[in-house]
C-alpha positions as CSV (number, residue, x, y, z in Angstrom):
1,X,-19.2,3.5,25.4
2,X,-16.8,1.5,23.5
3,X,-13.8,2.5,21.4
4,X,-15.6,1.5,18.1
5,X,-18.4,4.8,18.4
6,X,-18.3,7.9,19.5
7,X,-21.4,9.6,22.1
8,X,-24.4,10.1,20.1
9,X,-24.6,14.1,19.1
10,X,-28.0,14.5,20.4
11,X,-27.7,13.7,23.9
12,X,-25.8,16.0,25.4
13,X,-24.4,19.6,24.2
14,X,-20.5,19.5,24.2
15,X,-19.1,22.3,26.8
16,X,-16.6,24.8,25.4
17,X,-14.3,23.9,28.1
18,X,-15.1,20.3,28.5
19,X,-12.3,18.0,28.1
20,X,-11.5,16.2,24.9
21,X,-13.6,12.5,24.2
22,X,-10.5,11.0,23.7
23,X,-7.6,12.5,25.3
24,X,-4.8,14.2,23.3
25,X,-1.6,12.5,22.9
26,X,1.2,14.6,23.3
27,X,4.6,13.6,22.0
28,X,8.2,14.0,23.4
29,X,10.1,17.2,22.1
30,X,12.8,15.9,19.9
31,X,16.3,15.5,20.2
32,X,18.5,17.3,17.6
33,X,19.9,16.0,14.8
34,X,20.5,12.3,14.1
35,X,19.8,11.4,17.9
36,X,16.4,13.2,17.5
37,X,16.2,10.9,14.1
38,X,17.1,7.8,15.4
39,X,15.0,8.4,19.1
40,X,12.3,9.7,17.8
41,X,8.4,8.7,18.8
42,X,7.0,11.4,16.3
43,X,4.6,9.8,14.0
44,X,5.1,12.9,11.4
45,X,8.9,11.5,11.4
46,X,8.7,7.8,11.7
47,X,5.9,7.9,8.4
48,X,8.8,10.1,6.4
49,X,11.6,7.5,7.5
50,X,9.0,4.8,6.3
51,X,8.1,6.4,3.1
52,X,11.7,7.5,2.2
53,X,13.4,4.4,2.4
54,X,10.2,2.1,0.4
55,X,11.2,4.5,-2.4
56,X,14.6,3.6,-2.4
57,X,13.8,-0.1,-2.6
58,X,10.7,0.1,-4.9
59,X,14.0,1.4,-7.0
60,X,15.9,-1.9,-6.0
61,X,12.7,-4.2,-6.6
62,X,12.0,-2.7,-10.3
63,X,15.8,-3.2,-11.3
64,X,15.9,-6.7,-10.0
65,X,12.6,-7.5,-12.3
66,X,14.6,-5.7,-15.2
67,X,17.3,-7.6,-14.5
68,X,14.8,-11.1,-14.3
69,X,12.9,-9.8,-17.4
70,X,16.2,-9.4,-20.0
71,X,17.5,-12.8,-18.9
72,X,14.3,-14.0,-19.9
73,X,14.7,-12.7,-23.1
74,X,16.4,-16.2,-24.1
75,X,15.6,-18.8,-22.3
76,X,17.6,-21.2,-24.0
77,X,20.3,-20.7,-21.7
78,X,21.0,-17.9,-19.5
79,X,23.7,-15.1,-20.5
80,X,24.2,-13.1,-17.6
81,X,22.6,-15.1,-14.4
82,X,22.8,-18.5,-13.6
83,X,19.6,-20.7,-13.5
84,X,19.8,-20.9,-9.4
85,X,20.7,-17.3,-9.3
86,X,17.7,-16.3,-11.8
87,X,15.7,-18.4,-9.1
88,X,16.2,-16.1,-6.3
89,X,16.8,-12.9,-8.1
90,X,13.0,-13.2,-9.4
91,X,12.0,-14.5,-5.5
92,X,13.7,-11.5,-4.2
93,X,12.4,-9.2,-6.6
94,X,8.9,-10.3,-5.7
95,X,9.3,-9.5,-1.9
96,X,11.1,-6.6,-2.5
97,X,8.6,-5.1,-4.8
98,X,5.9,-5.9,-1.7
99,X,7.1,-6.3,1.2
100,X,9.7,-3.6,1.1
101,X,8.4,-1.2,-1.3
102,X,4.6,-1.1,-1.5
103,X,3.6,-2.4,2.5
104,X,5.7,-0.1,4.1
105,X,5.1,2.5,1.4
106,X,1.3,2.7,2.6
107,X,2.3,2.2,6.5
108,X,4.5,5.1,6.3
109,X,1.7,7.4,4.5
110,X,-0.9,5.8,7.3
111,X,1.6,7.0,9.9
112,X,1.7,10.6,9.1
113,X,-2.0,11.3,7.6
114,X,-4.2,9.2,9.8
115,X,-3.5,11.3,13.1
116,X,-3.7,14.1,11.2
117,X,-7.1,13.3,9.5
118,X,-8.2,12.4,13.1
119,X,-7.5,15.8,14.3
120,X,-4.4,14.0,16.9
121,X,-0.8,15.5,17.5
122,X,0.7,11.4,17.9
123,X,-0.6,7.8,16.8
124,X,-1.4,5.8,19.0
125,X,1.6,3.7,20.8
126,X,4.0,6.1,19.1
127,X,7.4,3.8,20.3
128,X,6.0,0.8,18.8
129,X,5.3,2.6,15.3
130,X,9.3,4.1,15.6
131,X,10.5,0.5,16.7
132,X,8.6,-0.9,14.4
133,X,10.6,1.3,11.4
134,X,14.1,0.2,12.6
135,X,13.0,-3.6,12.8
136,X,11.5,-3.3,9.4
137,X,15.2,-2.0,8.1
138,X,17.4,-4.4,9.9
139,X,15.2,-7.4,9.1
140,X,15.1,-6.0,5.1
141,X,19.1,-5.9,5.7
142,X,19.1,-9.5,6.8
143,X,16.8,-10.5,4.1
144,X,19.2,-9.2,1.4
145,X,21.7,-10.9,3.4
146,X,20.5,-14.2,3.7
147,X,20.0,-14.0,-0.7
148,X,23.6,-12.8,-1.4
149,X,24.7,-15.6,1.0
150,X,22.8,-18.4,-1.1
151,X,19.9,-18.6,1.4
152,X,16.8,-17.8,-1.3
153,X,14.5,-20.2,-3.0
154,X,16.8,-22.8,-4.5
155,X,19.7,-22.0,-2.6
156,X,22.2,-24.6,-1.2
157,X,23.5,-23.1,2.0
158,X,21.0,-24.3,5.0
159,X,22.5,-21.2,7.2
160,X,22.1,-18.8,4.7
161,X,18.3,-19.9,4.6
162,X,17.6,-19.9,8.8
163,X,19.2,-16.2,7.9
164,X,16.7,-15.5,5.2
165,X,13.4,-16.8,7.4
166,X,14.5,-15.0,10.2
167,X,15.4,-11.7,8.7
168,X,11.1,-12.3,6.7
169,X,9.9,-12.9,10.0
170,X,11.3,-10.0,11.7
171,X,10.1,-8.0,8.4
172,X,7.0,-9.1,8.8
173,X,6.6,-8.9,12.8
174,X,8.1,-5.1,12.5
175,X,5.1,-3.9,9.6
176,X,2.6,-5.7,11.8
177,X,3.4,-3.9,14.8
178,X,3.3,-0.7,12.6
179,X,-0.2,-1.8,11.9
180,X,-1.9,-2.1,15.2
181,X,-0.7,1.8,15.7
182,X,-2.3,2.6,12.6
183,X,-5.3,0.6,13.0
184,X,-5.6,1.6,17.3
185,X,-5.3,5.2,16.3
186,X,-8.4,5.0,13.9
187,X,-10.4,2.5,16.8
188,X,-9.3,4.6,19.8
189,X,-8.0,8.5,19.1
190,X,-10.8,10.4,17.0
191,X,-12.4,13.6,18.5
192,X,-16.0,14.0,19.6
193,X,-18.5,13.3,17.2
194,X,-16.2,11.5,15.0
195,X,-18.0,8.0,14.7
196,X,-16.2,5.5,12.1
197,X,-19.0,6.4,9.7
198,X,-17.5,10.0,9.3
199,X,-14.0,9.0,9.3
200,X,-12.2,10.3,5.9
201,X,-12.2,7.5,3.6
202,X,-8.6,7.2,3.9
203,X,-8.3,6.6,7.9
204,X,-11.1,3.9,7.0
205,X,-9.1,2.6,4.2
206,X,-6.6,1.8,7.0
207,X,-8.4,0.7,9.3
208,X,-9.9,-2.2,7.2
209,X,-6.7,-3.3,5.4
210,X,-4.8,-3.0,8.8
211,X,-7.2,-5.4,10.0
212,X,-7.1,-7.3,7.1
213,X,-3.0,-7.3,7.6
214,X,-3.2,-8.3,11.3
215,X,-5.3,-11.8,10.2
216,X,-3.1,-12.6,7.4
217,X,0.3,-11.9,7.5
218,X,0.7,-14.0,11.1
219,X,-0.7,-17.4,9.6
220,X,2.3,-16.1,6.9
221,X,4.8,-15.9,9.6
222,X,3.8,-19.2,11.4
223,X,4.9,-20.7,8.1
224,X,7.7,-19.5,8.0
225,X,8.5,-20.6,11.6
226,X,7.6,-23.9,10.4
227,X,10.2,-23.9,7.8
228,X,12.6,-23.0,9.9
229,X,12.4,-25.4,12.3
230,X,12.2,-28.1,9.5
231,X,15.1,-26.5,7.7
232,X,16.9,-26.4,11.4
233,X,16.1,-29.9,12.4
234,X,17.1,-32.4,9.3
235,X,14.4,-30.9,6.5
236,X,12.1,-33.8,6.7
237,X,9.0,-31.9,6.1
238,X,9.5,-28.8,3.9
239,X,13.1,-29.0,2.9
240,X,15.0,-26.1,2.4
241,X,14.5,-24.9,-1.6
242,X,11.7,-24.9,-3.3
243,X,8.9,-25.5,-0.4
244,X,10.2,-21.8,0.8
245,X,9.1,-19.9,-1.7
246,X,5.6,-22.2,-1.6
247,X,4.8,-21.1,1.6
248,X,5.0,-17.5,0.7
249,X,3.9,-17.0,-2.5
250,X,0.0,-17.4,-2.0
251,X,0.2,-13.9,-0.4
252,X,1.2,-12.4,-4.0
253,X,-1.7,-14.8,-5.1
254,X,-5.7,-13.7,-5.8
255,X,-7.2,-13.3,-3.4
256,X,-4.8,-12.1,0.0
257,X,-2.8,-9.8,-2.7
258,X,-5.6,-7.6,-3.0
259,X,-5.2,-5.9,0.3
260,X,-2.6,-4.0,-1.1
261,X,-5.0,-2.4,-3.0
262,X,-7.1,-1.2,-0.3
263,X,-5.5,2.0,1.4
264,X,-5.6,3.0,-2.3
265,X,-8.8,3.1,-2.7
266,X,-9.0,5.4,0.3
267,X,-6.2,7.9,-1.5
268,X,-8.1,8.3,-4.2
269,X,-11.4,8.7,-2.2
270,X,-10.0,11.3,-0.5
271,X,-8.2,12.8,-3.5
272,X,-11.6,13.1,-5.9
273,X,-13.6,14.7,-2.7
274,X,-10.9,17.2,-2.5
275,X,-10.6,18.1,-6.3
276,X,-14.1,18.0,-6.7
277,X,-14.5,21.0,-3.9
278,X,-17.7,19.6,-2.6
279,X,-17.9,16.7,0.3
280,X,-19.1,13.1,-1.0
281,X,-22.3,12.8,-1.0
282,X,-22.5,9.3,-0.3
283,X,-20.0,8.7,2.0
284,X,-21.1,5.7,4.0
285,X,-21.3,4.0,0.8
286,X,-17.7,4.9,-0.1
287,X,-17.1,3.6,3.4
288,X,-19.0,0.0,2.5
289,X,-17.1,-0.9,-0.5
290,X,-14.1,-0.1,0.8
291,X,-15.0,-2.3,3.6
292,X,-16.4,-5.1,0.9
293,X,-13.1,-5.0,-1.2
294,X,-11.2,-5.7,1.8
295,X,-13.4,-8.8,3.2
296,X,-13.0,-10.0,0.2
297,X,-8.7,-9.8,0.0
298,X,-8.7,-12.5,2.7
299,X,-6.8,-14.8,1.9
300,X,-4.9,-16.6,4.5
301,X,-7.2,-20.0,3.8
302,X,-6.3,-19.9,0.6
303,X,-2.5,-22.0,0.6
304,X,-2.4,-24.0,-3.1
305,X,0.9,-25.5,-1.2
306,X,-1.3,-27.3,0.9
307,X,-4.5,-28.1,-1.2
308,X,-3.6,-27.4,-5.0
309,X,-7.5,-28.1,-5.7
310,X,-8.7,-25.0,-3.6
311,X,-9.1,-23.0,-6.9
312,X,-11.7,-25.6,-7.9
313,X,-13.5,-24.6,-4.9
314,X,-16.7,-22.3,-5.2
315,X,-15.9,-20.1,-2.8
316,X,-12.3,-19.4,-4.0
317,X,-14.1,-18.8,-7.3
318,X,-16.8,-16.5,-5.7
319,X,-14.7,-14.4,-4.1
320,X,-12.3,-14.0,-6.5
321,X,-15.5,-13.2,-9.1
322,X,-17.0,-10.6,-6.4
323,X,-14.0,-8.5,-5.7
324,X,-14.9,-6.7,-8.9
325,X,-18.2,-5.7,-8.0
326,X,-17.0,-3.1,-4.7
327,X,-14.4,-2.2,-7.2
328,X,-16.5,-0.9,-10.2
329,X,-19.0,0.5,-7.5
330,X,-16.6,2.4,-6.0
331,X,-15.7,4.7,-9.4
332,X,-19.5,5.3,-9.8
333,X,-19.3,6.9,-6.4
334,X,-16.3,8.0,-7.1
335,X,-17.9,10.0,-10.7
336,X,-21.2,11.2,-8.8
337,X,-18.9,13.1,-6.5
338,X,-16.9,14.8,-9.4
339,X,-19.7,15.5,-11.8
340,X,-21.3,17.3,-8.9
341,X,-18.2,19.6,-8.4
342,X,-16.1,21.4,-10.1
343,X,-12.8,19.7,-10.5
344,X,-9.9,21.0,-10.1
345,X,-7.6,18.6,-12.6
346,X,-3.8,18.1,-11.3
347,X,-1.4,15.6,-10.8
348,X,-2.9,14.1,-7.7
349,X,-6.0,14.0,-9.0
350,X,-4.7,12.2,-12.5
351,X,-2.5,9.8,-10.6
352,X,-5.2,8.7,-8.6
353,X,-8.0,8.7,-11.2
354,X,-5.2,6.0,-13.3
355,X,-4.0,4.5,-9.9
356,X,-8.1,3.3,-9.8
357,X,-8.0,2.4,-13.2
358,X,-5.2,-0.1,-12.6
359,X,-7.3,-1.7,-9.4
360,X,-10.2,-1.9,-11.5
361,X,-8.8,-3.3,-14.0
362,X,-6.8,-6.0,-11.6
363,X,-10.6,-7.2,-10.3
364,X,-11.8,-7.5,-14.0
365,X,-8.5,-9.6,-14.3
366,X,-9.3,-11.7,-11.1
367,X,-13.1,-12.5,-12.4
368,X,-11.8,-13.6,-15.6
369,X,-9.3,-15.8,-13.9
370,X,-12.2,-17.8,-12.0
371,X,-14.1,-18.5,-14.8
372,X,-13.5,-22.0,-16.0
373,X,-13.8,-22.5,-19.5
374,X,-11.5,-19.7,-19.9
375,X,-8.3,-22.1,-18.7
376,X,-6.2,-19.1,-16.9
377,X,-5.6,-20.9,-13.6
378,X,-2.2,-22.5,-13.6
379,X,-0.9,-20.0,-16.2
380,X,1.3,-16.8,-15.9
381,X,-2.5,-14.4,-15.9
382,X,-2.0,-15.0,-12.0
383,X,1.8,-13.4,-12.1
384,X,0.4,-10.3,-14.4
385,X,-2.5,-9.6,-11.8
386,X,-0.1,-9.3,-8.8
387,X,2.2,-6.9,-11.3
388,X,-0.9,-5.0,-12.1
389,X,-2.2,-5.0,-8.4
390,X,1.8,-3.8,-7.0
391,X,1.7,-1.2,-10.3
392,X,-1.7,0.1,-8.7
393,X,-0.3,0.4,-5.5
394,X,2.6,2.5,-6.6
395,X,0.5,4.9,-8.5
396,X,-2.0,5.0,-5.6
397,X,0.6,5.8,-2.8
398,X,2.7,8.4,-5.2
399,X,-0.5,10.1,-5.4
400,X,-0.8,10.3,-2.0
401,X,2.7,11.8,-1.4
402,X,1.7,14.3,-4.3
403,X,-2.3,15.2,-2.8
404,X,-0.6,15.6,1.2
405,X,3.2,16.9,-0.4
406,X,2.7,20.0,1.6
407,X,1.7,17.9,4.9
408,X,4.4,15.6,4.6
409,X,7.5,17.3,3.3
410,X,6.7,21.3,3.4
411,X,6.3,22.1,0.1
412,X,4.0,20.5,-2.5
413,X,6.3,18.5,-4.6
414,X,6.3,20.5,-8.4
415,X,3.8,19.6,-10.8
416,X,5.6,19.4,-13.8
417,X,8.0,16.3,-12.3
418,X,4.9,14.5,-10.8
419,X,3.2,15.3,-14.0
420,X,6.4,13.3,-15.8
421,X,6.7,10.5,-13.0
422,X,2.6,9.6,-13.7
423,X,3.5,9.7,-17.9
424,X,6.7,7.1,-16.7
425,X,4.7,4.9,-13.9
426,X,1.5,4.5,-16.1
427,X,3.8,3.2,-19.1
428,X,5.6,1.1,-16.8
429,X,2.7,-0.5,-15.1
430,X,1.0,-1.2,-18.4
431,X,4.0,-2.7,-19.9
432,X,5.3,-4.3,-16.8
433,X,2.0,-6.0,-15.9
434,X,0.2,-6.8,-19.5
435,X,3.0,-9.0,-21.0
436,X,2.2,-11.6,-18.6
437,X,-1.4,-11.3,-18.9
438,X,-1.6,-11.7,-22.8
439,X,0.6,-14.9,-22.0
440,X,-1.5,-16.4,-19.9
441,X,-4.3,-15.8,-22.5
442,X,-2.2,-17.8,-24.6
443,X,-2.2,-20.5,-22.4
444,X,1.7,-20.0,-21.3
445,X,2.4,-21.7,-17.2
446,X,4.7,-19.7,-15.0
447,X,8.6,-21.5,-15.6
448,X,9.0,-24.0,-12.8
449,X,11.5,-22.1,-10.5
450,X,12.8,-25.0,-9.4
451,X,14.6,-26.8,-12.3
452,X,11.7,-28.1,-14.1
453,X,11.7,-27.9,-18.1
454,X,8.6,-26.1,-19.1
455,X,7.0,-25.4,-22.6
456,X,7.4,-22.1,-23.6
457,X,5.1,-20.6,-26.0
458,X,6.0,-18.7,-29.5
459,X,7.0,-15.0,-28.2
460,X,7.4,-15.3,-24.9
461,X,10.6,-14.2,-24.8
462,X,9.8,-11.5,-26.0
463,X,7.3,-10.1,-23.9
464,X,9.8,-10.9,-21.4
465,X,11.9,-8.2,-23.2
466,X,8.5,-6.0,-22.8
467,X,8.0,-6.4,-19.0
468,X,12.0,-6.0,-17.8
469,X,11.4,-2.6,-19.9
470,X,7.8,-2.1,-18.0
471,X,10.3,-2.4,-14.4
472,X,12.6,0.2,-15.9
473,X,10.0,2.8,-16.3
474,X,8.8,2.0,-13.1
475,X,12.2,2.6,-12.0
476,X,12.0,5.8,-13.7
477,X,8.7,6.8,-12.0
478,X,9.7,6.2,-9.0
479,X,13.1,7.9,-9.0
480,X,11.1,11.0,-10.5
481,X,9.1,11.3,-8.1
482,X,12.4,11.0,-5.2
483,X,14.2,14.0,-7.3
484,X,10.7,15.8,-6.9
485,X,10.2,15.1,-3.1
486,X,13.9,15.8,-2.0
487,X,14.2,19.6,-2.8
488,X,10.6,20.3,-1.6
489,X,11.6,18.3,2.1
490,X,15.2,20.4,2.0
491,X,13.7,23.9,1.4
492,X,12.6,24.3,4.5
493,X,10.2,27.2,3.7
494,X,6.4,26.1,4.7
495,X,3.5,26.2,2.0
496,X,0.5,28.6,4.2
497,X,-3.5,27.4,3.2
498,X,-2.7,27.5,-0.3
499,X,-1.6,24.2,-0.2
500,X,-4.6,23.0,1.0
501,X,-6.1,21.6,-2.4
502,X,-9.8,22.5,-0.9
503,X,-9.3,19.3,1.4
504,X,-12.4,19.0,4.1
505,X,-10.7,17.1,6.3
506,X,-9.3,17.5,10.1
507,X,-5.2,17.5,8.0
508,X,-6.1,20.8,6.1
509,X,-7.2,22.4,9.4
510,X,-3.4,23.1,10.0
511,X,-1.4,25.7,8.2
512,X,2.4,24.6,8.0
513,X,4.0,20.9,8.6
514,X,3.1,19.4,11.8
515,X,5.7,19.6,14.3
516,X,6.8,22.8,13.0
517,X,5.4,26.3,12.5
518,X,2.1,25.0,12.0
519,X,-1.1,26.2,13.7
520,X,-3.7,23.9,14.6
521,X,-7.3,25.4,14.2
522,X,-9.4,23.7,16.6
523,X,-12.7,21.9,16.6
524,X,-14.8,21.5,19.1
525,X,-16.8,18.7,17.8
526,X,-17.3,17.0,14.3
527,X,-20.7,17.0,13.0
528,X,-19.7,15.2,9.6
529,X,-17.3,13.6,7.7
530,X,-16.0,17.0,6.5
531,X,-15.3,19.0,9.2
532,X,-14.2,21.8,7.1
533,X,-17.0,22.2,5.1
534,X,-19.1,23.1,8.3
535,X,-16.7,25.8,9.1
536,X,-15.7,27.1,5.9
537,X,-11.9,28.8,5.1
538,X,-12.7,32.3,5.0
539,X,-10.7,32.6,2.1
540,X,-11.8,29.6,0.4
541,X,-15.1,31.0,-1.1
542,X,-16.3,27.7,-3.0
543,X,-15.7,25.7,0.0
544,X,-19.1,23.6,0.5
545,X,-21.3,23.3,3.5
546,X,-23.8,21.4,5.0
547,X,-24.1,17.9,6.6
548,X,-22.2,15.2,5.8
549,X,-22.7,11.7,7.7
């Protein structure tokens, strides 16, 4: 037997007092108070911590592209920022947005929910994922760091930039680690009968984009190492401005920023099956796109820095055509499941449906960028698709902090605020992302960073104007949806099966937050991908049954 598959059901009858396929993990009772905080091995706590603080800077990232976008506004000289400052306010707005905000946004919700969906009190290596957090922070710390202290793209102090690579490596190195919990607990801790054909889409989600994140991000970091030594030993090679930033930006470039995109697709999975009140029906296929789209985010081979002509190359252009295809398959699954059911329509449901939009719309966006005689490569349609892809990703994960609220923080956050957060976070993602689109349909190039002068086309400034406004809302959104979450985590009282949104899965099977007054209803063994469904809530009367591979 290997970790990848479960025993076949048919060979042998499972014993009511047989031990567990896999055994259960139990974690440490937990200190009190900040100790417990700062100690903890809990994956329920480490995923909060996680999610928590990638609001905060999603805040930080969206005021910092505000801040880009107004200067923009006139480009004849700059009012506020100075050219080299502008230069690494924009840099640092772009990992921030990412690597601060959306990664760790999605690690922290794959922390708390995948054990759960796999029926498991703890992840798997449960220190590593809390180690992991606290990394992440210090090494965002250092990052910020390193840019106040000149150290960004374009900066002059060579110390300030070994600070900078450093505190990205240790950024980087921390998520990773996060990742190979995520992805082992998905590989190695499911109960019997659970093969990965019945995991919930979500767990699958993460367990393709985790792998997906464990082959790209360390040919990332091995650049990085590279610069550094350069930038340590004379700068013969690299030097220590603009090459930085050229060595990191392909991973906010079609197609390796895509993989952002795919634990969304898993949300919303997930989401439509539960408001729909009746299991997929074509699961495995669910499972197979998801699995396409992220084959097809790979994009570590993909370095312009090094080969500037790999655009022109026909399997660049292929895969960047394709990634559409899973994409628009997926919401035709995705509409067979809800015209089958009865939906039940509410915020997580609506954040999700526009969250798929937005990732539909960003492959639609990629294919048009590959096609030739349309002339968008080398203009600014490659800056809008990675805004539209990080707006996706924002709606995507909120949705998830709104579908598992009552998991997660007690209480489901309340409707009406997450109702106004989706109304400011669609806004914001349209006009964030679409001004830089229409630009590059106009044939506008990114500005040169790096001190260049480039052509700027009739009205550019203004849509400028249009995407620091697009940030704000974001900004909005996102702080919504903070002032939502904080007095359902604070109440302290604990939501019973009426926060259960008809869900199918192995989470729903507990009543109360995990760790807390919950009670976990066992299963003996899973016979589908919705567990549930085969033993029905007693009190859930439209709750659908029958076999569900």
């Amino acid at each position: 037997m290997t970790i990848t598959e479960s025993r076949p059901d048919e060979e042998r009858a499972v014993e009511p007092a047989a031990e567990p396929a896999v055994p259960m993990l139990t974690p440490p009772p937990p200190l009190p108070g900040v100790a417990g905080v700062v100690s903890t091995s809990d994956h329920t706590v480490v995923g909060r911590l996680y999610m928590a603080v990638s609001l905060v800077f999603l805040i930080g990232a969206s005021v910092l592209w505000a801040l880009a976008g107004f200067e923009g506004m006139d480009l004849d000289g700059f009012d506020v920022l100075e050219a080299d400052v502008w230069t690494q306010v924009v840099t640092l707005a772009e990992v921030g947005l990412f690597m601060f905000g959306v990664w760790p946004l999605l690690i922290g919700l794959a922390l708390y929910v995948v054990p759960l969906q796999l029926g498991s009190p703890s992840a798997a290596f449960p220190r590593l994922a809390a180690a992991s957090f606290w990394g992440w922070l210090v090494g965002a710390g250092i990052v910020i760091a390193g840019y106040i202290a000149d150290g960004g793209p374009n900066g002059d102090d060579v110390d300030a930039v070994l600070l900078t690579l450093s505190g990205l490596g240790l950024v980087i190195l921390s998520l990773l680690a996060a990742t190979v919990s995520a992805v082992t607990t998905v590989l190695a801790v499911r109960p019997a009968g659970m093969s990965l054909r019945r995991v919930p889409a979500f767990s699958w989600s993460v367990l393709t984009a985790g792998s997906l994140w464990l082959l790209t991000f360390p040919v990332l970091a091995g650049n990085l190492l590279l610069i550094y030594l350069d930038a340590d030993h004379g700068q013969e090679l690299y030097g220590a401005k603009g090459n930085i930033w050229a060595q990191v930006d392909w991973v906010f470039s079609q197609p390796a920023v895509f993989v952002f995109l795919v634990p969304v697709l898993g949300i919303v999975a997930d989401i439509v099956q539960s408001s729909a009140r009746v299991p997929q029906a074509l699961h495995r296929p669910v499972l197979a796109v998801i699995g396409v789209t992220a084959a097809l985010s790979f994009g570590a081979w993909a370095q312009t820095a090094f080969n500037a002509a790999l655009v022109e190359r026909a399997t660049w252009i292929a895969m960047s055509v394709a990634i559409a295809l899973p994409l628009l398959a997926l919401g035709g699954l995705l509409a067979d499941n809800l015209r089958r059911g009865r939906p039940s329509v509410g915020s997580p449901l609506l954040l999700g449906l526009l969250a798929y939009v937005a990732a539909l719309a960003a492959g639609v966006c990629a294919a048009l960028g590959a096609i030739d005689p349309l002339n968008l490569v080398g203009t600014t349609w490659a800056d809008g698709l990675a805004k539209l892809i990080a707006a996706a990703a924002v709606l995507g994960a909120i949705a998830g902090l709104q579908y598992w609220g009552a998991r997660i923080w007690g209480r489901t956050p309340p409707e009406g605020l997450m109702l106004l957060a989706a109304l400011a976070l669609v806004a914001g993602a349209a006009a964030f992302a679409v001004p830089e689109l229409i630009a590059g349909g106009l044939g506008q190039v990114p500005l040169d960073l790096f001190g260049a002068a480039e052509v700027v086309e009739d009205g550019y400034e203004a849509l400028n104007g249009v995407m620091a406004a697009g940030a704000v809302l974001i900004a909005v959104g996102v702080l919504v949806t903070i002032l939502a979450i904080v007095p359902a985590a604070m109440r302290g009282a604990r939501q019973p099966a009426e926060a259960r949104w008809k869900g199918l899965t192995l989470e729903w099977a507990e009543v109360g937050v995990p760790g807390a007054a919950g009670t976990r209803v066992p299963v003996a063994e899973v016979r589908s991908a919705t567990p549930l469904a085969d033993e029905p809530d007693p009190s859930t009367n439209d709750a659908a049954t029958g076999e569900q591979n």
